[in-house]
C-alpha positions in Angstrom: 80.2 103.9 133.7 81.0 100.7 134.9 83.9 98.9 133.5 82.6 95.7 131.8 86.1 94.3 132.1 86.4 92.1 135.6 89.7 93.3 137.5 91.8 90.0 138.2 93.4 89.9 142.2 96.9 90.8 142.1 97.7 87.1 143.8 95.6 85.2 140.5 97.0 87.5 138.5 100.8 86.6 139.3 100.0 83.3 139.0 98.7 83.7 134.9 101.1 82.8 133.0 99.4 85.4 130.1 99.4 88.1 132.4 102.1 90.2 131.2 100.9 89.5 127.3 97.7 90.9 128.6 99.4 94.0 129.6 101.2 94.6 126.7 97.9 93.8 124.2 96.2 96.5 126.1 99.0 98.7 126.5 99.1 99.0 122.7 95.5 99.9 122.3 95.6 102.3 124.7 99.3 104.4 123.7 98.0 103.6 120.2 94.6 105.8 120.6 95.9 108.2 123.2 99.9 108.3 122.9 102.6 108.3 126.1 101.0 111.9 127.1 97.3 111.3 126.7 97.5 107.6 128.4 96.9 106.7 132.0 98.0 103.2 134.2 94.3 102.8 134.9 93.2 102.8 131.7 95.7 99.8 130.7 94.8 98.1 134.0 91.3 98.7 133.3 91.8 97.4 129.6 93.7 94.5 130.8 91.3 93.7 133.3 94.1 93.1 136.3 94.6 94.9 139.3 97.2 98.3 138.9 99.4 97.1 141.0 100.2 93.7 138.2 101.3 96.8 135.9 103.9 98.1 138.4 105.1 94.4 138.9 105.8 93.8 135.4 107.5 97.4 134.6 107.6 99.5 137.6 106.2 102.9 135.9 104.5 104.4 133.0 108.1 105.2 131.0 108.8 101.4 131.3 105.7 100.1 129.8 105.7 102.7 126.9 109.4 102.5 125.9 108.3 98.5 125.8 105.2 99.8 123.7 106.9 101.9 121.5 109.5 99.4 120.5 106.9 96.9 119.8 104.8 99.4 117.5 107.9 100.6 116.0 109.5 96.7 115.3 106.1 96.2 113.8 105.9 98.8 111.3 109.6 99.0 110.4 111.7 95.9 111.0 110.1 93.6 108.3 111.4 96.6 105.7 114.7 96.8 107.6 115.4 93.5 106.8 114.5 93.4 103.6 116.6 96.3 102.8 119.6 94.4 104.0 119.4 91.2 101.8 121.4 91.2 98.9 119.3 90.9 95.9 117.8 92.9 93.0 116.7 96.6 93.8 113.5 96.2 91.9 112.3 93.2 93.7 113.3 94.7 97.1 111.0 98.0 95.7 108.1 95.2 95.6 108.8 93.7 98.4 108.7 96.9 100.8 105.5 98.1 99.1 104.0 94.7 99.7 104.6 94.3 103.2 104.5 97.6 104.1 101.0 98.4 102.8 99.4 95.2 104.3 101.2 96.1 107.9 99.4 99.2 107.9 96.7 97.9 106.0 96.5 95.8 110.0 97.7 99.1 112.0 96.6 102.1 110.0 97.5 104.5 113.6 100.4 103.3 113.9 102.4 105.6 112.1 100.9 108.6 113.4 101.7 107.2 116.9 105.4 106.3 115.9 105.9 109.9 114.6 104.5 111.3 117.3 106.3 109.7 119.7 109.4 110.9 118.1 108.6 114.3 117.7 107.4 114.5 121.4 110.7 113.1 122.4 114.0 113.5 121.0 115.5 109.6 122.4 113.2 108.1 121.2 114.8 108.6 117.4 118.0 107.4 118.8 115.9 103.8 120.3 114.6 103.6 116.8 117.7 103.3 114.6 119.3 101.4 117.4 116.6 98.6 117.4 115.9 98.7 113.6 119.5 98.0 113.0 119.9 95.3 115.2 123.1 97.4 116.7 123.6 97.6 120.7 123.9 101.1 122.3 126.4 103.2 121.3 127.2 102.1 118.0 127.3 103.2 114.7 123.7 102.7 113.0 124.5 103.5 109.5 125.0 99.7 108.2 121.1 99.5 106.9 121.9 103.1 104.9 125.3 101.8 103.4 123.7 98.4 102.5 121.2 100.3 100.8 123.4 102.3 99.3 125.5 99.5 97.8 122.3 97.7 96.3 121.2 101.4 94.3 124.9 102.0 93.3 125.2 98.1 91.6 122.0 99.0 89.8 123.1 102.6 88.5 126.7 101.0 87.2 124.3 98.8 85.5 122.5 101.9 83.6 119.1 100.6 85.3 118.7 103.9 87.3 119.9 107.3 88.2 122.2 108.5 90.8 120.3 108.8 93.8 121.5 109.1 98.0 120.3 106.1 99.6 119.0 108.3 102.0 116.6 110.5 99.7 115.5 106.7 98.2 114.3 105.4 101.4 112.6 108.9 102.5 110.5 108.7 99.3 109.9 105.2 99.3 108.7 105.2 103.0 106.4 108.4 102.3 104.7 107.5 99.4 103.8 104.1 102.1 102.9 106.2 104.9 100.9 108.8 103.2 97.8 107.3 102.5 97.7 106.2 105.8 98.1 109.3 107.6 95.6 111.3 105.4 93.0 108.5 105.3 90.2 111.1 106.4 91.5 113.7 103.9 91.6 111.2 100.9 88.5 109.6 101.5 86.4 113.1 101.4 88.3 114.1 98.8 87.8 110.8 96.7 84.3 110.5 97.9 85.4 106.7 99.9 84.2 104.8 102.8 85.8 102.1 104.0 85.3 99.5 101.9 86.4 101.8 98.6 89.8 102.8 100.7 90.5 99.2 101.2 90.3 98.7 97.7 92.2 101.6 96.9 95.2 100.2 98.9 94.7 97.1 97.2 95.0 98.8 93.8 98.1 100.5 95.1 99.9 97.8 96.0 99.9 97.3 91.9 100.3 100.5 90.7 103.1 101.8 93.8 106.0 100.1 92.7 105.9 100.8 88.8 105.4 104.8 89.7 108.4 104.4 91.7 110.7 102.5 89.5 109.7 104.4 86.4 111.0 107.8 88.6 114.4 106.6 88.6 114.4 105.1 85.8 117.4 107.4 83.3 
């Protein structure tokens, strides 16, 4: 099949100023659908529509462009709710606010987080890049100040009776799956609820309501 996409000279190439941004949009796509395993340098050059050669320019090899990849998936999905989690504020309206951005992010990349976890279980570092990056911490620090910020917001609202005792830890592992979930088992929920697209949209629409008063109530004393 011939590639609809017209490959852009090396020389012309270096001289668009876009070029690298290019790369990276059609990086994504292609680690996105295929992962670091499944995806080849052609396939982003041919996605990008410039010359293979503009690829090893910008980042040399294939590890390069998919550690850049993976941080910019990962960012994506998670540093919104890593901030959020590290205002002060009231732990109810954080709740709301994570569901909120959380579901429309991956309402905009639904493979994302089957990428991300992939990645992670393919290769052990790449947990150690995610913590680092999420908490805004250089190498070789501790990465537990998201955790114990979390931590502090839950234990001002148990001394206040408005929940139960609960790790900060376990809080963010439910909160995070009950997000993720639908997501990952689109295919599964939508036989099983007898959905297409359109009713799966409006499920996730109706969850965004119903989400964070399941999740309050269940810690609630």
């Amino acid at each position: 099949m011939v590639n609809a996409k017209r490959t852009v000279p090396l020389e012309s190439a270096l001289a668009d100023g876009d070029a690298e941004q290019r790369i990276l949009d059609a990086a994504h796509k292609v680690f996105i659908r295929r992962g670091t395993a499944g995806a080849r340098m052609q396939d982003i050059a041919d996605e990008a529509g410039v010359n293979k050669a503009l690829l090893h320019y910008y980042f040399r090899n294939k590890s390069r462009l998919a550690d850049a990849i993976f941080q910019r998936v990962a960012g994506g999905v998670f540093g919104r709710i890593v901030q959020v989690a590290r205002t002060e504020g009231e732990l109810e309206q954080m709740v709301r606010s994570i569901i909120a951005i959380y579901l429309d992010q991956l309402s905009r990349s639904p493979y994302a987080p089957a990428y991300v976890i992939s990645e992670l279980s393919q290769d052990p570092e790449r947990g150690k890049q995610l913590i680092t990056m999420l908490s805004g911490l250089r190498d070789g620090a501790t990465p537990d100040v998201v955790i114990d910020a979390l931590q502090r917001k839950i234990d001002a609202s148990i001394r206040a009776g408005a929940i139960r005792p609960i790790a900060a830890s376990q809080f963010l592992a439910n909160l995070v799956s009950l997000c993720i979930f639908p997501f990952a088992a689109k295919p599964l929920l939508c036989a099983m609820l007898g959905m297409d697209d359109a009713g799966f949209v409006a499920f996730i629409e109706e969850r965004k309501r119903e989400l964070p008063e399941f999740f309050m109530r269940a810690l609630r004393p």
